[in-house]
C-alpha positions as CSV (number, residue, x, y, z in Angstrom):
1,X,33.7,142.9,11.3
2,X,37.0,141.0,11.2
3,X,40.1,142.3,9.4
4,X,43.5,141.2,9.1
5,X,46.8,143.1,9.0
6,X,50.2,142.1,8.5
7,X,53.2,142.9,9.2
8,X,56.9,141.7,8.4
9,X,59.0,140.4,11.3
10,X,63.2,140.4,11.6
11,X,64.0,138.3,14.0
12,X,67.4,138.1,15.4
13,X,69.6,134.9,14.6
14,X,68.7,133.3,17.5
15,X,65.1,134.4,17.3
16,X,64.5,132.6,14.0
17,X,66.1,129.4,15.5
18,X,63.6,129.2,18.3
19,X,60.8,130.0,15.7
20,X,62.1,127.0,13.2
21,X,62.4,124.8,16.8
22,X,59.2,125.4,17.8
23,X,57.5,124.5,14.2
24,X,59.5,121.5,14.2
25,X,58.2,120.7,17.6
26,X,54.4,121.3,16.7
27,X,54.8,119.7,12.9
28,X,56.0,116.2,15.4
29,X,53.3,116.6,17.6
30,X,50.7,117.0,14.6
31,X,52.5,113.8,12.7
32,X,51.8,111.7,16.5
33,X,48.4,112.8,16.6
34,X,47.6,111.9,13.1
35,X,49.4,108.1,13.5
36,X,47.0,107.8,16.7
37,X,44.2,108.2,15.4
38,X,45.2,106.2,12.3
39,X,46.4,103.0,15.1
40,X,43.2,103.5,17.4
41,X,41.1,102.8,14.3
42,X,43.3,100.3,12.7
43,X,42.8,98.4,16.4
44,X,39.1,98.9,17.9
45,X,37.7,101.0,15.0
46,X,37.9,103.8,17.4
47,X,37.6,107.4,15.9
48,X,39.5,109.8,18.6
49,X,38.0,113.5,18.8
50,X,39.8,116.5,19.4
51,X,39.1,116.6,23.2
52,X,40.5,113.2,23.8
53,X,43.5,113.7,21.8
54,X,44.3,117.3,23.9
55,X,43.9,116.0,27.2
56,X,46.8,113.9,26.5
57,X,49.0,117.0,26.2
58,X,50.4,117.4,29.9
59,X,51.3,113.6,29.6
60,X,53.2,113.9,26.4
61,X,54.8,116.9,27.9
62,X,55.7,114.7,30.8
63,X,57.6,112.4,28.2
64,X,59.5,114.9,25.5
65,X,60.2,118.2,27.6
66,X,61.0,119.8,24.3
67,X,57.0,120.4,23.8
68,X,57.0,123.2,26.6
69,X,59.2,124.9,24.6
70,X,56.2,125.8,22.9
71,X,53.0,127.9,24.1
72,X,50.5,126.1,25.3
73,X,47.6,127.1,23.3
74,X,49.6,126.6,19.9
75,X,50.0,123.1,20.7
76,X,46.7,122.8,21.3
77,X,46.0,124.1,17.8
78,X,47.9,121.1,16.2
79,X,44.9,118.9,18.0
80,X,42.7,121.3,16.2
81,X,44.3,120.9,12.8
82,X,44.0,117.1,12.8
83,X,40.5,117.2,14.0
84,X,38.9,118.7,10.9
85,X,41.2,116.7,8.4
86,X,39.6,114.0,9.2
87,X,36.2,115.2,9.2
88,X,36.6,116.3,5.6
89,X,37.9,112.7,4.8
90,X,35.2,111.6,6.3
91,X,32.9,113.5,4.3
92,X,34.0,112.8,1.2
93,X,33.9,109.2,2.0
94,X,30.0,109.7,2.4
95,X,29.8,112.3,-0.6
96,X,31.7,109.5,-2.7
97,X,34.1,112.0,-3.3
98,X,38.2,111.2,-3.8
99,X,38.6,110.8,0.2
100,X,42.5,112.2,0.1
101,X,43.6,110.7,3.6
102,X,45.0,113.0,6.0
103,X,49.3,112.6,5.4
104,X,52.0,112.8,7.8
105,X,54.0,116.0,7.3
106,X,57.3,116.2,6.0
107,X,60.5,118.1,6.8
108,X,59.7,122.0,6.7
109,X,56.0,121.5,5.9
110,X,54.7,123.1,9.1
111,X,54.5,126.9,8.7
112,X,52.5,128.7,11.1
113,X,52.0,129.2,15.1
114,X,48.4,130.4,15.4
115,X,47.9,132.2,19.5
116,X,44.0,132.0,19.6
117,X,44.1,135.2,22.1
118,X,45.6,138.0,21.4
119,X,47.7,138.9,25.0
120,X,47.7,135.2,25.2
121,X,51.8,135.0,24.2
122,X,51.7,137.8,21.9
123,X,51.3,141.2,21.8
124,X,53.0,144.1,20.0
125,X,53.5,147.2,21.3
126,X,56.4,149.8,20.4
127,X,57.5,148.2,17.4
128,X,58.3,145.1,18.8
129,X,55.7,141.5,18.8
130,X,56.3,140.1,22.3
131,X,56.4,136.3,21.9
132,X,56.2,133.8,24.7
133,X,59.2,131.9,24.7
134,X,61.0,133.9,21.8
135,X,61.2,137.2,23.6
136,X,60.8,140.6,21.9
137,X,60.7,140.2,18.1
138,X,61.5,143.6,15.6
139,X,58.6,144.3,13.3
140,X,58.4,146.4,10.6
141,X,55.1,148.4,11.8
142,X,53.8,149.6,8.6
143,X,50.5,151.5,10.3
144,X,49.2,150.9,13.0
145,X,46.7,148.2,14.3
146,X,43.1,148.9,13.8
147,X,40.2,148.0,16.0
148,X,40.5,145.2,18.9
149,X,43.2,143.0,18.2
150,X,41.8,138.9,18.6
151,X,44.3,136.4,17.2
152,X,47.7,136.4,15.9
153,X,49.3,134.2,13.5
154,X,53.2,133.6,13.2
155,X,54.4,132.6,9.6
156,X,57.3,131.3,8.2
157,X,57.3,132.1,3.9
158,X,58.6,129.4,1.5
159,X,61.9,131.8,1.8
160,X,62.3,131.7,5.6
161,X,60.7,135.3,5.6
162,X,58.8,136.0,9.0
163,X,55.7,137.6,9.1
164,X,52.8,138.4,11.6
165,X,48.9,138.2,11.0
166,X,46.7,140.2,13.6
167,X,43.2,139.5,13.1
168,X,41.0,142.4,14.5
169,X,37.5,143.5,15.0
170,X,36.8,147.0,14.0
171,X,33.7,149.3,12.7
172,X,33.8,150.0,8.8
173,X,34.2,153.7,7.9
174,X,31.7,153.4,4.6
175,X,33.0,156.1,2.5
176,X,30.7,158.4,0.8
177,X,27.6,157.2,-0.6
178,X,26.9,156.8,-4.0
179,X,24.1,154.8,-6.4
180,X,26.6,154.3,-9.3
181,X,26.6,150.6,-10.7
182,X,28.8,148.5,-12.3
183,X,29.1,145.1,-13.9
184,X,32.2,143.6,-14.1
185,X,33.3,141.1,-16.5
186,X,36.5,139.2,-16.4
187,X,38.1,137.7,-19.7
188,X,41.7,136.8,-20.6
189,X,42.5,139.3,-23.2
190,X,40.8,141.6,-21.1
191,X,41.3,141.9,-17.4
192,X,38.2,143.1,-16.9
193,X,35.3,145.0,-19.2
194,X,33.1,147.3,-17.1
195,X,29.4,148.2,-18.0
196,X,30.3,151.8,-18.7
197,X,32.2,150.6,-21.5
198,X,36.0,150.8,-19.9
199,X,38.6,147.9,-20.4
200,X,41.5,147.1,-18.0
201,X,44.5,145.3,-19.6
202,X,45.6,141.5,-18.5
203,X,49.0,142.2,-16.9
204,X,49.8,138.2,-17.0
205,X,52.4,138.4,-14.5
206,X,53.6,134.6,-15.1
207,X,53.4,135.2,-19.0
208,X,55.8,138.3,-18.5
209,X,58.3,136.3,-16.5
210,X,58.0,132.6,-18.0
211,X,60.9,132.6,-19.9
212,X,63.2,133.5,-16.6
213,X,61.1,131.1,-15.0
214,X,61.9,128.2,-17.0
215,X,65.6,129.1,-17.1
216,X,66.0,128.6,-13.1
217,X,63.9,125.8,-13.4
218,X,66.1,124.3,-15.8
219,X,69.2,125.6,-13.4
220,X,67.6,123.2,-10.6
221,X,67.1,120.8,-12.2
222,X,70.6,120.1,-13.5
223,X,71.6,121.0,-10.1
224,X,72.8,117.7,-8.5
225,X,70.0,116.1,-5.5
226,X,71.7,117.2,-2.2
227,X,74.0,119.7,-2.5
228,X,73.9,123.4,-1.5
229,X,74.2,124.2,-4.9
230,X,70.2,122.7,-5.6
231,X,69.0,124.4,-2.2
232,X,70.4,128.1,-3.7
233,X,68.7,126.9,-7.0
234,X,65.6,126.3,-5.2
235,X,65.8,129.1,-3.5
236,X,66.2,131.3,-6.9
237,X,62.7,129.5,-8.0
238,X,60.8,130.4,-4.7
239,X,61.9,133.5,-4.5
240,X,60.7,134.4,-8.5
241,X,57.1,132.6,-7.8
242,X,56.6,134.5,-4.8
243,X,57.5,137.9,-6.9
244,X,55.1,136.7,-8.8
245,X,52.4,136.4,-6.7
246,X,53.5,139.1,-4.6
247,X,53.0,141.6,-8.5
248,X,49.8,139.6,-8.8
249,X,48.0,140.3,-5.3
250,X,49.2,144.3,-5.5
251,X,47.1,144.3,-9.1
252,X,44.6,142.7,-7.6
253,X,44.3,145.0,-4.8
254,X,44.4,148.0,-6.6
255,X,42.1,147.3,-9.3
256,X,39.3,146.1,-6.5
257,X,40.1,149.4,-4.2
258,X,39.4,151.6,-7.4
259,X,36.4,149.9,-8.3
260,X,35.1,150.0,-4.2
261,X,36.0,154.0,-4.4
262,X,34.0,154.7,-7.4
263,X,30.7,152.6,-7.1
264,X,27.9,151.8,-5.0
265,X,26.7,148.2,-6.2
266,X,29.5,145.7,-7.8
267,X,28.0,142.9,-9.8
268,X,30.3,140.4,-10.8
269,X,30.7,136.5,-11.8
270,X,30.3,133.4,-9.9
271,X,32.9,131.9,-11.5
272,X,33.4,128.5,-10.9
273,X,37.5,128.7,-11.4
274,X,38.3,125.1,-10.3
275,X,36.3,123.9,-13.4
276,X,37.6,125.7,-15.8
277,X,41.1,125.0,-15.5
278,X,40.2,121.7,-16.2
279,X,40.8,123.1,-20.1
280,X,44.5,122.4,-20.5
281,X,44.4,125.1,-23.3
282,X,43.4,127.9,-20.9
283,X,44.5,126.7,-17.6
284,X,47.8,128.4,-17.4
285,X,46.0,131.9,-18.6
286,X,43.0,131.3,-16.2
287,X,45.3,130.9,-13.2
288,X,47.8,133.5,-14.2
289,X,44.6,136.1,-14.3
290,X,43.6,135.1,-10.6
291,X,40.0,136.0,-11.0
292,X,39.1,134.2,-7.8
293,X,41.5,136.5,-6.0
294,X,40.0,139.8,-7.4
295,X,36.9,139.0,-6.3
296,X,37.5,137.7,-2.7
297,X,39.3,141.3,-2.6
298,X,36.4,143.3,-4.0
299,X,34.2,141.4,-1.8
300,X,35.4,142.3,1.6
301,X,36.3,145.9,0.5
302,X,33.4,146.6,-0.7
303,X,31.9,144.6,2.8
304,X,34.4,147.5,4.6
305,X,33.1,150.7,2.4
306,X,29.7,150.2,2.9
307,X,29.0,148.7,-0.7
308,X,27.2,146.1,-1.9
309,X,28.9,143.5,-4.1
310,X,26.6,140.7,-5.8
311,X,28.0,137.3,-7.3
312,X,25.7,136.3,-10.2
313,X,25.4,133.5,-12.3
314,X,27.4,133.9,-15.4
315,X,25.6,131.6,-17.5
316,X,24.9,133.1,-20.9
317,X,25.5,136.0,-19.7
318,X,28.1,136.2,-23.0
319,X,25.4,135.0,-25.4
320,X,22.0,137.0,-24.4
321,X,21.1,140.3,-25.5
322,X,21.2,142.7,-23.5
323,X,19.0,144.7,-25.3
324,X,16.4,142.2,-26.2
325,X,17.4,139.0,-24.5
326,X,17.4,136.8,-27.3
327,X,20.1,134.1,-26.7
328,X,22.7,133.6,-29.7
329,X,25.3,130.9,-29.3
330,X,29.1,132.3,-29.8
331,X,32.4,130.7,-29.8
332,X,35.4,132.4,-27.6
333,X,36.5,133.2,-31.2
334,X,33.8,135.3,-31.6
335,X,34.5,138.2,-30.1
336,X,31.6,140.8,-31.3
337,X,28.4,140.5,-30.1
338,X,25.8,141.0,-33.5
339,X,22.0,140.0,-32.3
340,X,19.5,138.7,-35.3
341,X,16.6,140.3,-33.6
342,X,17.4,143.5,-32.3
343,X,20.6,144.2,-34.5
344,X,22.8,145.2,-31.9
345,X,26.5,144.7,-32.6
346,X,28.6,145.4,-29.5
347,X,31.6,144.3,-27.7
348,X,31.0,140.4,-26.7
349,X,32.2,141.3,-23.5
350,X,31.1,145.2,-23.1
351,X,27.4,143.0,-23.7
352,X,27.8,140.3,-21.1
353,X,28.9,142.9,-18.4
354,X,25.6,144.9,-19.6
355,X,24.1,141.4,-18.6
356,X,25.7,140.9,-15.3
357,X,24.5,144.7,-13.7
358,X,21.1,143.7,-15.0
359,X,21.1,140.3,-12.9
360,X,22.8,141.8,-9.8
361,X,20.2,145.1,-9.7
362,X,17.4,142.1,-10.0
363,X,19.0,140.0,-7.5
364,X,19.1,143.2,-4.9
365,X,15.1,144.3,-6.2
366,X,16.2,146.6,-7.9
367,X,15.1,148.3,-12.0
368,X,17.8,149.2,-14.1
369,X,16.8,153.1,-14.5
370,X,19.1,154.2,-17.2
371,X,17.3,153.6,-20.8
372,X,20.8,152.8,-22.1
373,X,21.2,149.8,-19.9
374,X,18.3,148.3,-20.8
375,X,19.0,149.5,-24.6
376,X,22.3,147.9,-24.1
377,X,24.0,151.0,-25.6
């Protein structure tokens, strides 16, 4: 298996300069490749592939020097980037999807310098990420690298913060067994309701910090265009979003870890997040929540402990019984589940996490075995 670590780099002054160079030197390149492919079909209706566009590389480093500044096999990855761009526009144009053209990029909007293979131009050792044509680069070496180290990623955060991805292939330590089950489901006023009846509060990060939020916001705004005055101000703005999101992703973590620890089979929601925010009402709540996070995190723990983690459908899953079945229509207002046939009144969402377990044991061939699952109890 395939996991990533990362770790935070502090580069010396002239480090970060040949870093932001190199970036700037790659973002060009990309922004050439993308304007010929863009002239060789405007001309002969040509589409250029990624093979023809990277044998070009020795010749256009024959004519700007500055490109072997950079590592060979990053600039090859800018061929790679514009190569599936296209084949997603092109897809869409068959799907009748919004086709979205590939667009130049702008000023600072290149912020990554992927090495394929790992030894390739980078390796860290003693506490320091050797870099080919940086030099030795400080990193803050949290733990230690696990498994086989394969690629490495250099990138630059919307705050000029370095960083350092290692991807590596290593064995999963399951940790001890256990045939507990769980279905989770996630909610707004509720983080997330297990079947056993437990509730984890909605931290809502962004509603906690809105109202600072909006006040830099309105800072930047009346911050004249071009000064250094609007850059701090921007600066102020990135830096509280990325708190944010920094609070968000540790909760997320967290949460998903204790869950992997305690049980054996995860059953959770397909949710289909980029639909539902389509509700202007919710949308702020639903992204603020991160549900799509949480379970890309419980996924690949659980993937790493040994567990099994099942994505159902969640349709009705908030109006059946889950004692009887019978299907009740609610609005979200309604927030007690009362069935007509049965007569069970329970939690709306304590019932549709009842629901979920009962779809992810029957999706894995498995029975429910406690009489109080199936009694919904």
């Amino acid at each position: 298996m395939i996991k990533t670590m990362k770790y935070r780099l502090r580069p010396t002054k002239k480090q970060a300069h040949v870093l932001a160079a190199q970036l700037e030197e790659c973002r060009t390149l990309y922004n050439h490749f993308l304007a010929t492919r863009q002239r060789a079909w405007a001309e002969g209706q040509a589409s250029l592939s990624y093979h023809q566009q990277a044998v070009t590389l020795p010749t256009l480093k024959q004519r700007c020097p500055e490109l072997s500044n950079v590592h060979a096999q990053v600039l090859q990855n800018v061929a790679v980037r514009v190569d599936p761009a296209f084949q997603a526009f092109f897809r869409r144009c068959q799907g009748q999807e919004t086709p979205g053209f590939p667009r130049f990029r702008g000023s600072g909007r290149y912020d990554s310098l992927p090495f394929p293979q790992y030894g390739n131009g980078c390796q860290m050792a003693g506490g320091v990420l050797k870099l080919s044509k940086v030099g030795a680069v400080r990193v803050v070496e949290h733990r230690p690298l696990e498994g086989t180290p394969k690629t490495c990623t250099i990138r630059r955060s919307s705050l000029r913060k370095w960083s350092v991805t290692i991807a590596c292939a290593f064995d999963p330590q399951p940790v001890p067994d256990t045939d507990e089950a769980v279905g989770i489901d996630v909610g707004l006023l509720r983080f997330a309701t297990l079947s056993t009846g437990e509730r984890t509060a909605c931290p809502q990060f962004l509603r906690a910090d809105e109202k600072d939020l909006q006040r830099t916001q309105r800072q930047l705004s009346a911050a004249p265009r071009g000064t250094a005055e609007r850059r701090q101000r921007r600066a102020i703005v990135r830096r509280a979003h990325e708190r944010i999101a920094n609070r968000r992703a540790n909760f997320a973590h967290q949460e998903s870890r204790r869950l992997v620890n305690r049980f054996g089979i995860l059953a959770v929601e397909d949710l289909a997040v980029h639909r539902m925010v389509h509700n202007h009402c919710l949308a702020k709540s639903i992204q603020d929540a991160a549900w799509s996070q949480f379970a890309t995190f419980l996924a690949y723990k659980a993937a790493w402990a040994g567990r099994r983690c099942v994505a159902v459908n969640p349709a009705y899953t908030s109006q059946d019984c889950s004692r009887c079945g019978h299907r009740q229509k609610k609005t979200l207002a309604e927030r007690v589940h009362s069935c007509a046939c049965c007569g069970l009144t329970l939690d709306r969402d304590h019932n549709a996490a009842f629901n979920i377990l009962r779809l992810g044991l029957q999706s894995l061939g498995r029975v429910p075995r406690s009489s109080r699952l199936q009694a919904g109890e």
